[in-house]
N, C-alpha and C positions, 0 to 999 in steps of 0.2 A: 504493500500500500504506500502513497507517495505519503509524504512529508501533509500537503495540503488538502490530500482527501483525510488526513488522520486527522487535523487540526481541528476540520470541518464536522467529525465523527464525536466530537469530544463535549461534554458538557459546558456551555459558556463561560462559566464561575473558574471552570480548569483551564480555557484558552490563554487568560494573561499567566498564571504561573508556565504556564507551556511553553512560551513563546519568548519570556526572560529564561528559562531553562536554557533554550537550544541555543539563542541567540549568546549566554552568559558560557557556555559551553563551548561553541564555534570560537570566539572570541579566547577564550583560555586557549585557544591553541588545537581543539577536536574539528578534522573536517566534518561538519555538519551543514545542510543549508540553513541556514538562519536569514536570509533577505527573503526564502521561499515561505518561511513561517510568519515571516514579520507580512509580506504583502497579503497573505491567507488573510491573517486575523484582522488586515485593515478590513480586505473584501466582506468580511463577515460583518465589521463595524458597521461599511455600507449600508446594509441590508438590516441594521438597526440588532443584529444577534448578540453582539458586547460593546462596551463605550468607548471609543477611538480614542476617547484621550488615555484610559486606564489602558490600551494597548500601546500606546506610545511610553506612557512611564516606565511601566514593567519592559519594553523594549530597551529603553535608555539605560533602566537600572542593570540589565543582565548584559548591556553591554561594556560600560562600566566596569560593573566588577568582575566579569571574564578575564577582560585586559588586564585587570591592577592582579590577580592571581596569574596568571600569563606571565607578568613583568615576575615577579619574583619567581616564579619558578625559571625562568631563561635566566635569573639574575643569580642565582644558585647552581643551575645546570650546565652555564656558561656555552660555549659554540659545541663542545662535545655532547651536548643533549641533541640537538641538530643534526650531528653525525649518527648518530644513535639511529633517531627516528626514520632519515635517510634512509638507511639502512634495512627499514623493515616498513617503511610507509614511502617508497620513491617515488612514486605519484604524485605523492602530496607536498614530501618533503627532500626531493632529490634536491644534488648538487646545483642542479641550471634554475633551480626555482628559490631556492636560499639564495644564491651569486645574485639572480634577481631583484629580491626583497632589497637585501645588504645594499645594494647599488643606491636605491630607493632611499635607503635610510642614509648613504654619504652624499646623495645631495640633497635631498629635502630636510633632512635630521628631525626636529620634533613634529614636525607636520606632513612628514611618513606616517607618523600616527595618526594624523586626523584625515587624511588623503584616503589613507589603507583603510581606512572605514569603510568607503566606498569601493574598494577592489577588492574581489571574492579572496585571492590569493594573498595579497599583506592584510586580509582581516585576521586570516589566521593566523599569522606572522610575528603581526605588529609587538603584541603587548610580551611573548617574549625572547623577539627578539629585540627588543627594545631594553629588554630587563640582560639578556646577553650582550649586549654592546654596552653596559654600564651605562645607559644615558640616567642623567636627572634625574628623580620618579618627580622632583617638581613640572619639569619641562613635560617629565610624559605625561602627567595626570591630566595638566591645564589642556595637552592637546588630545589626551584622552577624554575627557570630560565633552570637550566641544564637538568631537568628534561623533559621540556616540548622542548626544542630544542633537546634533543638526541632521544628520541620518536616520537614526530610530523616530524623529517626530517630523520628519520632513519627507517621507518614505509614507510614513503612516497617514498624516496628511494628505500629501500627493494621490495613492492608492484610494483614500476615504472619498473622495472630491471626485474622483474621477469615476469611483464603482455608483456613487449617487449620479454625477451626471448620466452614465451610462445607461440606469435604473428609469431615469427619468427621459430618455429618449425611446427607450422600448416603449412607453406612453404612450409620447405625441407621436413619434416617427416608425415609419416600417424598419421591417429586421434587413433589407437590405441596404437602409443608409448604414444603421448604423454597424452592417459587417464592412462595410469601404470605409468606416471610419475607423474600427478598430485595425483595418488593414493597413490603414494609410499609417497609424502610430506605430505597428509592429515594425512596419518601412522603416518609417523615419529609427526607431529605434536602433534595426538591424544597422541601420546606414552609419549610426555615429559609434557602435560599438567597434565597425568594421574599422573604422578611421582611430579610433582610441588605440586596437589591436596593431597597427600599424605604425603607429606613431612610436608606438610600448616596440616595436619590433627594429624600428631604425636608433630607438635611442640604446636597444644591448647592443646594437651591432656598433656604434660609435662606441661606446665602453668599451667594446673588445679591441678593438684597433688597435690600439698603444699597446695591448698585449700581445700581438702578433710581431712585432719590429724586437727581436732578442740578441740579434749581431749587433756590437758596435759601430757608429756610423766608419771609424778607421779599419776597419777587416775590410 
């Protein structure tokens, strides 16, 4: 069963613990979807089944504390937890997706962490490998804080507004407006993930450059 027919299966009262659960879990560092639980429970909000705002706190809150547990355990486990994982979750946590995040965090530094909110792969990353590169826990919290409140309530928002207007066009308007309008957003969506994907793809190939030139320019 996916992630969002379970959410949907579950007693209202139990969706907000559920959903700071997955999302406080992903966030510590478990590949879980947690943006696929956090959209679910907006969509539900929609539709009046739990109250959007109690889905966005409990979002914020489990993102949050995911992270500040994250940070100290990368902060304890150092880059040999990394290796570790690597090791026996390389999907998740191979060498080209670590070299990845790291990259991430030497040039953005504390707002890798609020950035990585938004990207599936340093969500799981951030808080700790944040806590393995020794950064601040002041620099991380402030950009952890921010991070998971403008995501978890700007996600949940976004989703909420948008499953009501949806709601509210099944009304007035036939199902074929509104499937060329759902098609048009899926578009536009695909279009800039495709161009985000691309941008993320020229910017490791420039990182790697310098690493390719290992003669001295005198040989």
């Amino acid at each position: 069963m996916h992630i969002d027919v379970w959410i949907e299966s579950v007693p209202p009262t139990a969706v907000y613990a559920l959903v700071g659960l997955i999302i406080g879990l992903e966030s510590l560092g478990i590949p879980l979807p947690g943006e696929i639980a956090l959209v679910a429970a907006a969509l539900l909000a929609s539709h009046g089944t739990v109250n959007p705002v109690l889905v966005g706190v409990c979002a914020t809150v489990g993102a949050i504390v995911g992270d500040s547990i994250g940070y100290a355990i990368g902060r304890k486990g150092g880059k040999p937890l990394f290796e570790r994982l690597g090791r026996r979750f390389p999907k998740h946590f191979g060498p080209e997706h670590l070299g990845s995040a790291e990259r991430s965090f030497q040039k953005w530094g504390m707002w890798a962490v609020f950035f990585g909110r938004f990207v599936a792969l340093l969500r799981i990353f951030a808080g700790p490998l944040a806590g393995a590169l020794r950064m601040p826990y002041w620099k991380f919290l402030v950009a952890n804080v921010l991070g998971g409140v403008v995501w978890a309530g700007g996600t949940t928002a976004a989703v909420y507004y948008l499953g009501v207007v949806a709601e509210d066009w099944l009304k007035r308007f036939s199902y074929v407006g509104l499937i060329l309008a759902v098609c048009l957003g899926a578009g536009s969506f695909l279009l800039m993930k495709r161009r985000a994907s691309r941008m993320h793809a020229r910017e490791v190939e420039s990182a790697a450059e310098p690493e390719s030139v290992t003669a001295p320019a005198g040989e």
